[in-house]
C-alpha positions in Angstrom: -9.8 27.9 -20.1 -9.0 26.5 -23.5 -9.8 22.8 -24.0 -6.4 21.2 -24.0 -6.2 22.5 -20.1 -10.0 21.1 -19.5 -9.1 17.4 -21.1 -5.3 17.2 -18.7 -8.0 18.3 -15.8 -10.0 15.8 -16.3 -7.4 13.1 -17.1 -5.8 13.7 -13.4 -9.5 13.7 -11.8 -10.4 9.9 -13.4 -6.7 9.3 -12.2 -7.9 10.3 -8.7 -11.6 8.8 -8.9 -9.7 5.5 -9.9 -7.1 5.6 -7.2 -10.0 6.3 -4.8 -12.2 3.4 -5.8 -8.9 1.2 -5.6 -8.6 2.4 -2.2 -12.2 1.6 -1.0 -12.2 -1.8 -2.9 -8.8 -2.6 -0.7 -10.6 -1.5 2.3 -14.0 -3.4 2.5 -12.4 -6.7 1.8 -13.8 -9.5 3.6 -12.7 -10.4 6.8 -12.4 -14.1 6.7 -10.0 -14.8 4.3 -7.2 -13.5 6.4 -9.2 -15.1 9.3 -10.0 -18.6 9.0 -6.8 -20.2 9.9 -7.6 -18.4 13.1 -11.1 -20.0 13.3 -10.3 -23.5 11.9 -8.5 -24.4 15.3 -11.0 -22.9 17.6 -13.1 -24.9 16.0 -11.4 -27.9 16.3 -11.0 -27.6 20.1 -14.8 -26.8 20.2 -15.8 -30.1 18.7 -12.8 -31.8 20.6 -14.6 -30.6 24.2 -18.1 -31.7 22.6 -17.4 -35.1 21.6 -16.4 -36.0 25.6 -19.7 -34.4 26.4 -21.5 -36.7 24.2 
């Protein structure tokens, strides 16, 4: 192969790599950012039912 075809080969494989580490970065995000407006009223009702305990 002569080099010209090497260099557009490895072009469109760091294309890939960085599409793929994009894709993996998207999926592990943390979970409770999207969460905690689901938590912050749970929460409240929790410490709602405990304060007529105490």
């Amino acid at each position: 192969m002569d080099e010209e075809r090497l260099k557009e080969i490895e072009q469109r494989l760091n294309a890939m790599d960085r599409q793929l580490q994009a894709l993996q970065a998207a999926h592990h995000r943390p979970l409770i950012g999207s969460n905690i407006w689901v938590l912050v009223p749970v929460i409240a009702i929790i410490m709602w039912g405990l304060k007529g305990i105490f």
